[in-house]
C-alpha positions as CSV (number, residue, x, y, z in Angstrom):
1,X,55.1,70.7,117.7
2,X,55.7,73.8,120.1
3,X,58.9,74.8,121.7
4,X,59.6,73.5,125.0
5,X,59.0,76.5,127.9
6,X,62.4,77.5,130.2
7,X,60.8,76.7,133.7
8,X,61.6,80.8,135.2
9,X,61.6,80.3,138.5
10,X,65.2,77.9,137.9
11,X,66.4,80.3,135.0
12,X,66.4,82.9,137.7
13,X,68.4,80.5,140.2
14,X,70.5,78.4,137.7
15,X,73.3,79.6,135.4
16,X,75.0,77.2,133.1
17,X,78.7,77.0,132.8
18,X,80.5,76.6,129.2
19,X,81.6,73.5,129.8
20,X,77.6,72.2,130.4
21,X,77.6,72.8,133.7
22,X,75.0,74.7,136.6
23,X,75.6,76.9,139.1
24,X,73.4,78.2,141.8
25,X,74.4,80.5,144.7
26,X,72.8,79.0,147.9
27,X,70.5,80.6,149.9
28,X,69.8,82.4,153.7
29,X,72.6,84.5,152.6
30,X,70.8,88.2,152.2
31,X,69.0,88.7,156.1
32,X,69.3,87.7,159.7
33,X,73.7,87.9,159.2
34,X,73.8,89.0,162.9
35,X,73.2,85.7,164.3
36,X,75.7,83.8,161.4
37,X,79.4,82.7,162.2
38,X,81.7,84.4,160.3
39,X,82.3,81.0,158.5
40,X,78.7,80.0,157.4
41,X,78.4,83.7,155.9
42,X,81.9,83.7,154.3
43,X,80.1,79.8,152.7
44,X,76.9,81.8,151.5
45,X,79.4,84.2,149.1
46,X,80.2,81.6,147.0
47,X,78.6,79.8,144.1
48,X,78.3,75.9,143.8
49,X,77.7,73.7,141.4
50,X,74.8,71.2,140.9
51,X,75.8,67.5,141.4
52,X,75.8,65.4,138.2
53,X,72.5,63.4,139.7
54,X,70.4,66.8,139.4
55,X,71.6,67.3,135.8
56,X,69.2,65.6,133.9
57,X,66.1,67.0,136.1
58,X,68.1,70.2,135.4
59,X,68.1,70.0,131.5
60,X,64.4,69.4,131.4
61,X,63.9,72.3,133.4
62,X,65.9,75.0,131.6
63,X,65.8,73.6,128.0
64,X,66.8,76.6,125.9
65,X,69.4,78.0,128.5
């Protein structure tokens, strides 16, 4: 039986914490900051983490990661 392939596009977008969880930055956050609050762009900075609901869809996705 073959290895199972890392989907790339969501190894490039999700990292996975030690404790099993997945982070993801979000996105709109690079271009077009003139017409974003001060607030929204200060929101864009951080990371967040994927909701326990997404895991499992997650896991398939990025099985060697």
């Amino acid at each position: 039986m073959p290895k199972i392939k890392t989907n790339r596009a969501a190894a490039k977008r999700f990292k996975k914490t030690a404790s099993g969880k997945y982070v993801y930055s979000k996105s709109c956050g690079s271009h077009i900051l003139t017409k974003k609050s001060s607030k929204r762009k200060r929101s864009l900075r951080k990371s967040r983490l994927i909701d326990k609901t997404n895991r499992k869809q997650l896991m398939r996705l990025l099985p060697n990661v």
